[in-house]
N, CA, C and O atoms as a Maestro MAE file, in Angstrom:
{
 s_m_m2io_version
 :::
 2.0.0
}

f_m_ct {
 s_m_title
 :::
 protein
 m_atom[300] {
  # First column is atom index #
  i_m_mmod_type
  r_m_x_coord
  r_m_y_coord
  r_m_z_coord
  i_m_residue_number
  s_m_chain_name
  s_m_pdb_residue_name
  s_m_pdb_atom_name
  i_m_atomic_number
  :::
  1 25 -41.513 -41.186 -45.539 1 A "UNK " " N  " 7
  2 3 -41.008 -40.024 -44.837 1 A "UNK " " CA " 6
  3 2 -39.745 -39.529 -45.519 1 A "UNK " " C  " 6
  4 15 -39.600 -38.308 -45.475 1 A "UNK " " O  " 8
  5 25 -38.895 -40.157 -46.077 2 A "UNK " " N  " 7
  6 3 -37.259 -40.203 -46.678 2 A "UNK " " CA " 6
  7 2 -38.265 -39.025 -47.690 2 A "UNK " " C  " 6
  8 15 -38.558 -37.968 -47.131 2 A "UNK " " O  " 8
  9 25 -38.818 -39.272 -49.323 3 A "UNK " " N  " 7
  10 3 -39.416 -38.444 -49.583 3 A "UNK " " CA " 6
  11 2 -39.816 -37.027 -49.270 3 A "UNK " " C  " 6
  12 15 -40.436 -36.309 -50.055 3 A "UNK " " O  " 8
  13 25 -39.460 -36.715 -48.197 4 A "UNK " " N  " 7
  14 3 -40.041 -35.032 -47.687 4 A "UNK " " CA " 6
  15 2 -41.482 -34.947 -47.640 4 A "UNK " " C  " 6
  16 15 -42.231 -34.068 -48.066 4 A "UNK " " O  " 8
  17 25 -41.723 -36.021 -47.044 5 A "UNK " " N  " 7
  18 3 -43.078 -36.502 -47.082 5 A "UNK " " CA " 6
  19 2 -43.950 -36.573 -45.736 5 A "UNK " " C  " 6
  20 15 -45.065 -37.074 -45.588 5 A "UNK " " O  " 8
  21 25 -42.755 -35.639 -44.371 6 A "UNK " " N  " 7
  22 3 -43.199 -36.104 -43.096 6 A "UNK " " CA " 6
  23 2 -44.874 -35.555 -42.688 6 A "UNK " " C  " 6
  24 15 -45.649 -35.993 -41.837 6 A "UNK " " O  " 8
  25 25 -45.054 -34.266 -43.820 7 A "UNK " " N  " 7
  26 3 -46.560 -33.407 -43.472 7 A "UNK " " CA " 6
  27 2 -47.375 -33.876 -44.410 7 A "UNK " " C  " 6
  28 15 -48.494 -33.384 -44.562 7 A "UNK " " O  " 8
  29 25 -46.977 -34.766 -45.073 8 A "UNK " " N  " 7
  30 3 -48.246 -35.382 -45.970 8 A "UNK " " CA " 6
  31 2 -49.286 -35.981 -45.222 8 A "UNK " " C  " 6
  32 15 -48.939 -36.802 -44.373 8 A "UNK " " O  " 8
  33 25 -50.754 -35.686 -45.395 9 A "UNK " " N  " 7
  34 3 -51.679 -36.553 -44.865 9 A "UNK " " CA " 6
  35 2 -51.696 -37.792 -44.414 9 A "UNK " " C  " 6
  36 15 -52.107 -38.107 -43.298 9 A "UNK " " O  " 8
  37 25 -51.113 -38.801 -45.519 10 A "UNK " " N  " 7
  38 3 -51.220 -39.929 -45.132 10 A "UNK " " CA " 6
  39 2 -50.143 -40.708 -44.436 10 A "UNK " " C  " 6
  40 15 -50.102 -41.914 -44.193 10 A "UNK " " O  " 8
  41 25 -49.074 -39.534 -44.103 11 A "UNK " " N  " 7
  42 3 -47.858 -39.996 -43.543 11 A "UNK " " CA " 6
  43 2 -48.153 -39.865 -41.541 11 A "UNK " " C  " 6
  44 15 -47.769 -40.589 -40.623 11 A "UNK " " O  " 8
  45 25 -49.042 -38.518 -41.567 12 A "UNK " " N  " 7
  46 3 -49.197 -38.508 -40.716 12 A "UNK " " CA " 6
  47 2 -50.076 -39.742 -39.786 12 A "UNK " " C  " 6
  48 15 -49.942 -40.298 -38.696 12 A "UNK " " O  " 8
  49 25 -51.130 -39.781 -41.053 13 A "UNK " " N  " 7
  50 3 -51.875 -40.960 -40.534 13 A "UNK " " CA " 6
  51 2 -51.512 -41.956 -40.382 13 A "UNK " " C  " 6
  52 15 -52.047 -42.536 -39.438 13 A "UNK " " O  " 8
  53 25 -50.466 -42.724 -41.142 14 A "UNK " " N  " 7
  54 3 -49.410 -43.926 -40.903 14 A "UNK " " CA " 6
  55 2 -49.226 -43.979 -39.251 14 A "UNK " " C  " 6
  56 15 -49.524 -44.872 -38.457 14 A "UNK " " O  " 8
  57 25 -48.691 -42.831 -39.066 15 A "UNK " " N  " 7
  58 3 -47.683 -42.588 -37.462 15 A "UNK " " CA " 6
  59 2 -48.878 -42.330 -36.531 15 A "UNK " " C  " 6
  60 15 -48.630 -42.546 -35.344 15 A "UNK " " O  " 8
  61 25 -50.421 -41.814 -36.886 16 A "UNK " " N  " 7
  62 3 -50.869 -42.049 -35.841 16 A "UNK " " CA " 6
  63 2 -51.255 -43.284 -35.593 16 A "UNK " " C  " 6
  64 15 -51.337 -43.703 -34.438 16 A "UNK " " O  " 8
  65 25 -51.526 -43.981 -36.599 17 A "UNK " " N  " 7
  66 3 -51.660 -45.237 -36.440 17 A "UNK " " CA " 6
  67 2 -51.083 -46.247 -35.899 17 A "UNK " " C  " 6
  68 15 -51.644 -47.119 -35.235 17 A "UNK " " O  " 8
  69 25 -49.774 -46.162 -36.198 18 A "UNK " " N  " 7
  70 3 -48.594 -46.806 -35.693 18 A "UNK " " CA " 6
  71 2 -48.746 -46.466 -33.779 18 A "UNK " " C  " 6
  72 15 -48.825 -47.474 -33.078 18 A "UNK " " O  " 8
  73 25 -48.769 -45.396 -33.229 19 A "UNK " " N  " 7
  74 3 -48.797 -45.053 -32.079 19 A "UNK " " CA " 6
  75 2 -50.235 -45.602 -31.085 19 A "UNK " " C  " 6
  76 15 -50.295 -45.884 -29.889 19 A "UNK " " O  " 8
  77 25 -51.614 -45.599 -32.482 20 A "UNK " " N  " 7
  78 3 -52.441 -46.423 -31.784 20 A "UNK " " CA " 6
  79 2 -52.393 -47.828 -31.339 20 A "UNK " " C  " 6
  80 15 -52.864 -48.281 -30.295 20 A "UNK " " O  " 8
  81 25 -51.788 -48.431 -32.232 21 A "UNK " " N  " 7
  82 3 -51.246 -50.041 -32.387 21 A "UNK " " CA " 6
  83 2 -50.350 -50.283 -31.189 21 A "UNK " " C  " 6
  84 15 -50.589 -51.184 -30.385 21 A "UNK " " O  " 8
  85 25 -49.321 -49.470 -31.082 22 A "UNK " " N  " 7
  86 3 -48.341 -49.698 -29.829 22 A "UNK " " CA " 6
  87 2 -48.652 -48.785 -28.836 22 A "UNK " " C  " 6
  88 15 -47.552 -48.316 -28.546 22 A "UNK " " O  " 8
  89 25 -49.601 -48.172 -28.039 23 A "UNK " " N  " 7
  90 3 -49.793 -47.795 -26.906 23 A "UNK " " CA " 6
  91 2 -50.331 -48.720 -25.850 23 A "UNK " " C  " 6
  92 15 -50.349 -48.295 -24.695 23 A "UNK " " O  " 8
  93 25 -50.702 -49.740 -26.061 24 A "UNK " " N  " 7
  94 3 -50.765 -50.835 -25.125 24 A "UNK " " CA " 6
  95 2 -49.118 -51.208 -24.786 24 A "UNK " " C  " 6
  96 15 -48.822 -51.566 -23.646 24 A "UNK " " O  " 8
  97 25 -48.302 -51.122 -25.620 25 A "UNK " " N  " 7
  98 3 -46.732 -51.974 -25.390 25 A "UNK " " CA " 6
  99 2 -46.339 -51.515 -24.881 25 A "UNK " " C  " 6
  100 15 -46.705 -50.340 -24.849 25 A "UNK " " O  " 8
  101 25 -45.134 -51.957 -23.904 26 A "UNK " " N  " 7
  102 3 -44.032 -51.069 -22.715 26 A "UNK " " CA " 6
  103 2 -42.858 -52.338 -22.648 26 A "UNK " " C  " 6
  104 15 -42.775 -53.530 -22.352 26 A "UNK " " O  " 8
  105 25 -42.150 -51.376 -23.064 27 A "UNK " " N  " 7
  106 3 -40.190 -51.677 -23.041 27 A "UNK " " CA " 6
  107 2 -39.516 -51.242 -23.543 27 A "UNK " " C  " 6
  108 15 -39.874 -50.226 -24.137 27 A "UNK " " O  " 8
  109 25 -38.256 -51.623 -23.659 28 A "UNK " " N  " 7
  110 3 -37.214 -50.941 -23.975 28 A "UNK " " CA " 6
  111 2 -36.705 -51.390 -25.526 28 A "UNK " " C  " 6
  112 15 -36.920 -52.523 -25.956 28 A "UNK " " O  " 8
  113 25 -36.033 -50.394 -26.274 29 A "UNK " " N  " 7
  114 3 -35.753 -50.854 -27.730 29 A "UNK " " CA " 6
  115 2 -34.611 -50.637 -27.520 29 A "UNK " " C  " 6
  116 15 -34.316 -49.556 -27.011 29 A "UNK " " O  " 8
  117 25 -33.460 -51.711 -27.882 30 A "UNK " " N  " 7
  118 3 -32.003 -51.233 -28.234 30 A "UNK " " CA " 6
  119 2 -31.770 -51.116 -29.811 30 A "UNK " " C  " 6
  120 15 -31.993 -52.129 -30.475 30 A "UNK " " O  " 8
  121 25 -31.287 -49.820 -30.536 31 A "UNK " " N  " 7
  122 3 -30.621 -50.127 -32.029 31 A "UNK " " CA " 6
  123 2 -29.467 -49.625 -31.874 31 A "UNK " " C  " 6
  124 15 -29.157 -48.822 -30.993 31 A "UNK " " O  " 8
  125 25 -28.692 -50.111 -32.807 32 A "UNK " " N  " 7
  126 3 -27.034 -49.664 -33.249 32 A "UNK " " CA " 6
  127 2 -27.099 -49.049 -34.685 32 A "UNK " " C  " 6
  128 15 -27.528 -49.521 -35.738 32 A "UNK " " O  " 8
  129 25 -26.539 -47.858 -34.387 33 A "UNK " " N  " 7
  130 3 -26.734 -46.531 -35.714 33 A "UNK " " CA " 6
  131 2 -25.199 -47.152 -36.438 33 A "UNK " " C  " 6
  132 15 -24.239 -47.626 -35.830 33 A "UNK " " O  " 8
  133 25 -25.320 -47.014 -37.503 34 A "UNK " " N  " 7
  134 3 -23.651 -47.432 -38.301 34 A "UNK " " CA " 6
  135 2 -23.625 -45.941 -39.108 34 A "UNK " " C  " 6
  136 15 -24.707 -45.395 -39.321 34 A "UNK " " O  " 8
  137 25 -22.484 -45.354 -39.511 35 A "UNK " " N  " 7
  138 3 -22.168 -44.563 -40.468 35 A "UNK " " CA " 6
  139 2 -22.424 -44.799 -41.640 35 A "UNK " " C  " 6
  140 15 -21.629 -45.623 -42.092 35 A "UNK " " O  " 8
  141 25 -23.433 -44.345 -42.619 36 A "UNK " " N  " 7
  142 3 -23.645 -44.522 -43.766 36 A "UNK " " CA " 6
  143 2 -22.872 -43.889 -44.756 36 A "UNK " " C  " 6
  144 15 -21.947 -43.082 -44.661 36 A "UNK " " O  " 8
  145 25 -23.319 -44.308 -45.542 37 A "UNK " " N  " 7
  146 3 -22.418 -43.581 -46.757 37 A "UNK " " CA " 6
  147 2 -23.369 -42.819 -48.108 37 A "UNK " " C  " 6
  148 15 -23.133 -43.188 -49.258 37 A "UNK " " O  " 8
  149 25 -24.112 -42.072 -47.917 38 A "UNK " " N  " 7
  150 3 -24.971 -41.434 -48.477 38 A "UNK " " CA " 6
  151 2 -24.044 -39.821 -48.259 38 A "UNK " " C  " 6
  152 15 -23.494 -39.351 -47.263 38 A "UNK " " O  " 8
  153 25 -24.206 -39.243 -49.820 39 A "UNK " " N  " 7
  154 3 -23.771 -37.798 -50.166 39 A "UNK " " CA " 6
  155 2 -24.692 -36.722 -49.674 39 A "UNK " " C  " 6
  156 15 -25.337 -35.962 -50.396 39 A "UNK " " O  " 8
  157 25 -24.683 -36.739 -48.596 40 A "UNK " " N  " 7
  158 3 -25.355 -35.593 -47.614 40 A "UNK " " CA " 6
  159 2 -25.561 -34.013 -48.823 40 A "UNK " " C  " 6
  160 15 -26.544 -33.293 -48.650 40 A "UNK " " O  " 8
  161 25 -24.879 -33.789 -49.572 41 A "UNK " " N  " 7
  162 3 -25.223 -32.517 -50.618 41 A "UNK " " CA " 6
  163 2 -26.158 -33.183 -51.269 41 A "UNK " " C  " 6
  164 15 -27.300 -32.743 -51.136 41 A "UNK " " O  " 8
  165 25 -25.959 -34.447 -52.170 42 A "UNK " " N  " 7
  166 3 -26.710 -34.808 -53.045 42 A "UNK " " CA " 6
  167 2 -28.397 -34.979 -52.660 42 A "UNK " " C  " 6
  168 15 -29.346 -34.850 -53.433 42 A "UNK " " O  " 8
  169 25 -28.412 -35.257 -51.452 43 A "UNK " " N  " 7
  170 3 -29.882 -35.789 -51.061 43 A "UNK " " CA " 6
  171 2 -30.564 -34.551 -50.590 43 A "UNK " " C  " 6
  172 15 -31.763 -34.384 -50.811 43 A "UNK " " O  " 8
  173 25 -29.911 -33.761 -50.011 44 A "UNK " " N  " 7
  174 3 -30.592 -32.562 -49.326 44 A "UNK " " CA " 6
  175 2 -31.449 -31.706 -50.871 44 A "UNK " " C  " 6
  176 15 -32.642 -31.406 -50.826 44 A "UNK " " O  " 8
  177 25 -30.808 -31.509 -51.782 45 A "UNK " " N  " 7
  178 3 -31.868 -31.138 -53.218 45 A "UNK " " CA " 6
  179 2 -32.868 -32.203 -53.437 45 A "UNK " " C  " 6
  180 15 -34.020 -31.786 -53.555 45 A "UNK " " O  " 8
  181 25 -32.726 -33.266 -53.506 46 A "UNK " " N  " 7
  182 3 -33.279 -34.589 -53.460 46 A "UNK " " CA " 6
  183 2 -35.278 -33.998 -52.844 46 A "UNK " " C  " 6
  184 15 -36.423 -34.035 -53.295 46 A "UNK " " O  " 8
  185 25 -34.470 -33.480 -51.474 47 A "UNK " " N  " 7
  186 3 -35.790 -33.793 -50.406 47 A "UNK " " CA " 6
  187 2 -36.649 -32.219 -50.455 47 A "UNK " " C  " 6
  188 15 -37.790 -31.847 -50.181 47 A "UNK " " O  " 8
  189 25 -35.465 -31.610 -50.937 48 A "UNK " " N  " 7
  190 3 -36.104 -30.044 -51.184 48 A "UNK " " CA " 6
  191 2 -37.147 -30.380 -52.151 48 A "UNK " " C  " 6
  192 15 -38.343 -30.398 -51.860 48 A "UNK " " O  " 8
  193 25 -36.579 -30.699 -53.538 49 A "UNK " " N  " 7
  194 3 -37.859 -30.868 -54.051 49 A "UNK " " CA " 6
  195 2 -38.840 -31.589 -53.757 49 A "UNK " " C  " 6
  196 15 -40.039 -31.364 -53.923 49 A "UNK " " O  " 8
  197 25 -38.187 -32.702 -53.198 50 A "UNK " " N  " 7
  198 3 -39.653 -33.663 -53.261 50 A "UNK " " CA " 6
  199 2 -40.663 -32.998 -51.900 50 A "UNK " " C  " 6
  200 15 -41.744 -33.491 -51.579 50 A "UNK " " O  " 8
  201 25 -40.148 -32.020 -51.352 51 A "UNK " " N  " 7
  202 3 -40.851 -31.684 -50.166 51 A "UNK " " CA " 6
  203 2 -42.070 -30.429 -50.649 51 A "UNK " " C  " 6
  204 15 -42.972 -30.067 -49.893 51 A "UNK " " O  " 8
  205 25 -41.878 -29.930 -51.942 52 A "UNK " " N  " 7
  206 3 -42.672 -28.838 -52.392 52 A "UNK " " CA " 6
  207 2 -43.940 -28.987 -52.095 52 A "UNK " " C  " 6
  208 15 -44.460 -27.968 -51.641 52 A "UNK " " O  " 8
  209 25 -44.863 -30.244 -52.230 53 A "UNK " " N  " 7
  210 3 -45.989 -30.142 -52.227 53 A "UNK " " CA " 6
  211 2 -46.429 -30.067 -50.871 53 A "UNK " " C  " 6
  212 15 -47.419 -29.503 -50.406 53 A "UNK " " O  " 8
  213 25 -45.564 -30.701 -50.336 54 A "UNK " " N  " 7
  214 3 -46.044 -30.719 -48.653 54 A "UNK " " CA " 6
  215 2 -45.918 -29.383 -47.984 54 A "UNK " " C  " 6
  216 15 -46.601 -28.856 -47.106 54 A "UNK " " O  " 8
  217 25 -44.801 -28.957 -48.676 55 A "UNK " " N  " 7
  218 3 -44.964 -27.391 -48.063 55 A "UNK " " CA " 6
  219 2 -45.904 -26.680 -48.305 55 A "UNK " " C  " 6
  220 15 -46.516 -26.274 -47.318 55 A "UNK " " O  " 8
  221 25 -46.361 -26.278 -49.572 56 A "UNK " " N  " 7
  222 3 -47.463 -26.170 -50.240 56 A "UNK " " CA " 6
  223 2 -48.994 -26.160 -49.183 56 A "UNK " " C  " 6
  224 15 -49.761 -25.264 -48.830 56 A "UNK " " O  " 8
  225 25 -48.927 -27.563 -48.951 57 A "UNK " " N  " 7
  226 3 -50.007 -27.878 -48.570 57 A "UNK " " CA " 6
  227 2 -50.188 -27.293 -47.324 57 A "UNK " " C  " 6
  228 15 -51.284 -26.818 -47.025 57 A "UNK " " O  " 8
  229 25 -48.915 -27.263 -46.295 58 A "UNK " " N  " 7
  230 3 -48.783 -26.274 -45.041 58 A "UNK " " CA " 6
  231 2 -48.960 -25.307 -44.948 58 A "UNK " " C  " 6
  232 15 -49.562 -24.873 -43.966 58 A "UNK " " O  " 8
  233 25 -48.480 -24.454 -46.013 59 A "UNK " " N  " 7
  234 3 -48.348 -22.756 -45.935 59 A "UNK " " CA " 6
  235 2 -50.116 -22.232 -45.992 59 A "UNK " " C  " 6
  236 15 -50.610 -21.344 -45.297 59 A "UNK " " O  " 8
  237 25 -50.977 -23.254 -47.245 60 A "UNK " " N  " 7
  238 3 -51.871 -23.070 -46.962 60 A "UNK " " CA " 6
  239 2 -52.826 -23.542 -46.354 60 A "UNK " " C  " 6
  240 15 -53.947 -23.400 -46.843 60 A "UNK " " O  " 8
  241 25 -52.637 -24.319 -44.974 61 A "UNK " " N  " 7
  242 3 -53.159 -24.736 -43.777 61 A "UNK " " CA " 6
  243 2 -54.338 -26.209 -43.889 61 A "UNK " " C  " 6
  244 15 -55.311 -26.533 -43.208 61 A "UNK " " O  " 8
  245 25 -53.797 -26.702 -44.852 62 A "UNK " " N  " 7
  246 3 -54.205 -28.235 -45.362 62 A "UNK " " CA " 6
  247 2 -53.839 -29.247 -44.837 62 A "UNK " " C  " 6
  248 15 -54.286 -30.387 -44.962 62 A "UNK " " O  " 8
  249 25 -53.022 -28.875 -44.236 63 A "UNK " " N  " 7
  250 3 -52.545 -30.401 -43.108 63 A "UNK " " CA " 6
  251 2 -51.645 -29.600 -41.953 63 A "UNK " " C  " 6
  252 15 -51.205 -28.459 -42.099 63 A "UNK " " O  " 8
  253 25 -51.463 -30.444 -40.765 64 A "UNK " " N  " 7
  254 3 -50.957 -30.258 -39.668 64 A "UNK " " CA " 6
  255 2 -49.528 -30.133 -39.544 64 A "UNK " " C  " 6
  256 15 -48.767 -30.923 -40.104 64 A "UNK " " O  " 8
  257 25 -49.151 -29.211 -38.862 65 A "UNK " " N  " 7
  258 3 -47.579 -29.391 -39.003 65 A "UNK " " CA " 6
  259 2 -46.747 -29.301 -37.879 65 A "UNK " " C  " 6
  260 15 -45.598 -28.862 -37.825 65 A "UNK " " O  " 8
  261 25 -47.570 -29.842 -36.836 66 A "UNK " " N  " 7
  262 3 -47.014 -29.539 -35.204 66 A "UNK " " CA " 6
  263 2 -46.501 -31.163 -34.887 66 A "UNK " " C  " 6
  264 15 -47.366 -31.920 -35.328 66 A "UNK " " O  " 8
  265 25 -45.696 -31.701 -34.443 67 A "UNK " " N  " 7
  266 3 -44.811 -32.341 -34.061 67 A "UNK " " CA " 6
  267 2 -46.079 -33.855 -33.222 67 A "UNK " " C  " 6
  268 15 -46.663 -33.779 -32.141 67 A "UNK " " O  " 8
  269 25 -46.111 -35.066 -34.253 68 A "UNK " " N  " 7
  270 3 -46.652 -35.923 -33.922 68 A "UNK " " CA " 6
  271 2 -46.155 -36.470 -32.381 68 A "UNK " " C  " 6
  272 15 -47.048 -36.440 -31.534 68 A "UNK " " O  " 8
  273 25 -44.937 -36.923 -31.973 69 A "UNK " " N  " 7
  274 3 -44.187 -37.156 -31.159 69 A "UNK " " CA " 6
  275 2 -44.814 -35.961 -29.882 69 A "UNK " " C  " 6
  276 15 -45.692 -36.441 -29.165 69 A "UNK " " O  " 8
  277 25 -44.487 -34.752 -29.635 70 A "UNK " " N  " 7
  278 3 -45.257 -34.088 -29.150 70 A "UNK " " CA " 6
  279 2 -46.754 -33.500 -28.525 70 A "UNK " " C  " 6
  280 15 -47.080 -32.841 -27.538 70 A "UNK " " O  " 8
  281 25 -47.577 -34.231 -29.870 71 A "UNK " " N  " 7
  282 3 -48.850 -34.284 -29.588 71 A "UNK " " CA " 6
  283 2 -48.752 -35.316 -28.566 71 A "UNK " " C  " 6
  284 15 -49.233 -35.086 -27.456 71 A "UNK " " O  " 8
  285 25 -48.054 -36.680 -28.868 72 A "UNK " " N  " 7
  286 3 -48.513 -37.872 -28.362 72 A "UNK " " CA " 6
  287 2 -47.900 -37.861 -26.131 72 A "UNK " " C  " 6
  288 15 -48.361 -38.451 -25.154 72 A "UNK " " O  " 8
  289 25 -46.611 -36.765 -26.330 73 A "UNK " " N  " 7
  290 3 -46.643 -36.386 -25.037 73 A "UNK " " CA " 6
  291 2 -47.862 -36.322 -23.829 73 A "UNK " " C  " 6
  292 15 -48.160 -36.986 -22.836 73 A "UNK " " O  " 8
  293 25 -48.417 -35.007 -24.594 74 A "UNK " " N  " 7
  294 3 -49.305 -34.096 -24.063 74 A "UNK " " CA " 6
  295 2 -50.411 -35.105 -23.654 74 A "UNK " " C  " 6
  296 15 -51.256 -34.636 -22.892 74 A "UNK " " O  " 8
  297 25 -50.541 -36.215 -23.963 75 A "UNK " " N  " 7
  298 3 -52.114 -37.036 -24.049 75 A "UNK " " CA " 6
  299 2 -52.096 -37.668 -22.712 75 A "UNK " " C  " 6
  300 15 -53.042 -38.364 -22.345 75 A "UNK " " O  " 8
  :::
 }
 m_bond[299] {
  # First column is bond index #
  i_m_from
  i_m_to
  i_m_order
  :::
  1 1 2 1
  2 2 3 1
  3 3 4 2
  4 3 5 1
  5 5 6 1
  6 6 7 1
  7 7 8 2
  8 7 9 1
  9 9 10 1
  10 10 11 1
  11 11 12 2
  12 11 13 1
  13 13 14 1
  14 14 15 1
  15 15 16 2
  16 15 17 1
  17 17 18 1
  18 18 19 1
  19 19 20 2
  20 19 21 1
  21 21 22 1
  22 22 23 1
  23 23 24 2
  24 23 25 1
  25 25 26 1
  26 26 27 1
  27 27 28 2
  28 27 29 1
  29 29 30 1
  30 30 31 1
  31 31 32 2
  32 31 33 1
  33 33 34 1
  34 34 35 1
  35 35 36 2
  36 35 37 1
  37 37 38 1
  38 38 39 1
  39 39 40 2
  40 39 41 1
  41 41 42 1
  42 42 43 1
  43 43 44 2
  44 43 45 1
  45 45 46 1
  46 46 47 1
  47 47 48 2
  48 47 49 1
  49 49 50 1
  50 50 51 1
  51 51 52 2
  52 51 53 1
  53 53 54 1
  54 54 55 1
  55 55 56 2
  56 55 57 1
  57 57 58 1
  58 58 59 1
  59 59 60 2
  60 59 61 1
  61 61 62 1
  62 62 63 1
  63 63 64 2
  64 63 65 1
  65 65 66 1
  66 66 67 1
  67 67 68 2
  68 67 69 1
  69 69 70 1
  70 70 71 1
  71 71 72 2
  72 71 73 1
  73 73 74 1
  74 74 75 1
  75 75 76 2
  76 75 77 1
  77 77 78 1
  78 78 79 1
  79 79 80 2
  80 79 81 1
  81 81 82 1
  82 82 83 1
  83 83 84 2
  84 83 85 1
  85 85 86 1
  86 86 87 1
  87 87 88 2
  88 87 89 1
  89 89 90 1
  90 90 91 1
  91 91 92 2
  92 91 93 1
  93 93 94 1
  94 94 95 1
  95 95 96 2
  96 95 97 1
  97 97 98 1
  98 98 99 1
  99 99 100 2
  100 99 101 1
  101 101 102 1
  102 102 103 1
  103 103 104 2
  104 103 105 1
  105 105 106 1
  106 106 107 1
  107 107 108 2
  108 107 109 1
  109 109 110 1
  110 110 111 1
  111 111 112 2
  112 111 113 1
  113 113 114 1
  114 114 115 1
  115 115 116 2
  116 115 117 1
  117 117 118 1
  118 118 119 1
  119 119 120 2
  120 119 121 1
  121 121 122 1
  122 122 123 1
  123 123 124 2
  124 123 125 1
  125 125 126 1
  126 126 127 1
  127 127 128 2
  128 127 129 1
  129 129 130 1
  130 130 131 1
  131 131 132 2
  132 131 133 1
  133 133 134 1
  134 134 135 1
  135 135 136 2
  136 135 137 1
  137 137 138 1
  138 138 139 1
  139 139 140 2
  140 139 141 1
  141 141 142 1
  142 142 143 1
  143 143 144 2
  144 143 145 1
  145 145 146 1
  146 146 147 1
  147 147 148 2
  148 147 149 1
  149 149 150 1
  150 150 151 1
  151 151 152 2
  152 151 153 1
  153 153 154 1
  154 154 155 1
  155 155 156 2
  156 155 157 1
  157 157 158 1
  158 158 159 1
  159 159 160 2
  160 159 161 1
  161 161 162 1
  162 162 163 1
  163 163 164 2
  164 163 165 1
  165 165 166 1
  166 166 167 1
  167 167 168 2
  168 167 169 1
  169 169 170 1
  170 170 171 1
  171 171 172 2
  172 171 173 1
  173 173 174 1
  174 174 175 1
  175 175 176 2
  176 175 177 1
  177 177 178 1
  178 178 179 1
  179 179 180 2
  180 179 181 1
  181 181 182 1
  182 182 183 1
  183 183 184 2
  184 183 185 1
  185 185 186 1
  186 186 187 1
  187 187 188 2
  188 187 189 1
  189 189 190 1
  190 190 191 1
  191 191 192 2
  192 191 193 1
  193 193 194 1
  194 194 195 1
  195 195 196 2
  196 195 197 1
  197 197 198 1
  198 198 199 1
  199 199 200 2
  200 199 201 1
  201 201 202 1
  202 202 203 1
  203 203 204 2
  204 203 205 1
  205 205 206 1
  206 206 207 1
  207 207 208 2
  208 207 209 1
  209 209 210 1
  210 210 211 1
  211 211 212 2
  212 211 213 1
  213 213 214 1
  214 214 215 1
  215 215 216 2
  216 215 217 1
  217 217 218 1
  218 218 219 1
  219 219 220 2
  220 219 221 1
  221 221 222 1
  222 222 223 1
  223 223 224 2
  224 223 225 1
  225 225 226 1
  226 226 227 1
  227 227 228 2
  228 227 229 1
  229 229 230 1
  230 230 231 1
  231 231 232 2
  232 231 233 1
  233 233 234 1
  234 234 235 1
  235 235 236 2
  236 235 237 1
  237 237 238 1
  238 238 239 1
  239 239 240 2
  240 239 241 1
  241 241 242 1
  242 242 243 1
  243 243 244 2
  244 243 245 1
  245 245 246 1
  246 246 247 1
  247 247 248 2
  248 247 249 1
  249 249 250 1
  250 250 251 1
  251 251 252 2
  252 251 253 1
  253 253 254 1
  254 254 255 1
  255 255 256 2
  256 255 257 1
  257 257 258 1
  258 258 259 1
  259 259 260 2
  260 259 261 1
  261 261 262 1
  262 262 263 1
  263 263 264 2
  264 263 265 1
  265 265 266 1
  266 266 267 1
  267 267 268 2
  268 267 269 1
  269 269 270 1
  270 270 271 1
  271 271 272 2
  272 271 273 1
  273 273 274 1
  274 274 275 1
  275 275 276 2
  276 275 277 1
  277 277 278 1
  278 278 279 1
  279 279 280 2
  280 279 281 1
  281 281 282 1
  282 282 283 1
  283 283 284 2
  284 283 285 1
  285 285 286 1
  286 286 287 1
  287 287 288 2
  288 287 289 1
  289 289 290 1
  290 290 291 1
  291 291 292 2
  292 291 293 1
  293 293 294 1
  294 294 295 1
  295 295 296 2
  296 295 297 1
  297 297 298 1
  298 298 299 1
  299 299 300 2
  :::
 }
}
């Protein structure tokens, strides 16, 4: 996903997968976020490019681009 990779086919399929695997589970997750130290300018070109193909692939209606998390609401 870091890649610009969130509308790629097989990324999506990862996460539906992932959501099939854990829809039997129920509880609570605690994490602790820390401040990183990553150059927020530097990466944002980073993901632009690497995101071309996926855009690509969206604009011309090759993969899905509506909000996995969302779908999984609605169900």
């Amino acid at each position: 996903i870091y890649d610009g990779r969130y509308f790629d086919p097989s990324t999506r399929a990862a996460i539906n997968a992932v959501w099939q695997l854990a829809e039997p589970a129920n509880g609570t997750v605690k994490l602790g976020l820390h401040k990183g130290h990553m150059n927020p300018a530097s990466s944002q070109g980073y993901l632009e490019v690497s995101s071309v193909e996926a855009k690509a692939l969206a604009k011309a209606k090759l993969i899905d681009t509506d909000s996995v998390w969302q779908k999984r609401q609605k169900i």
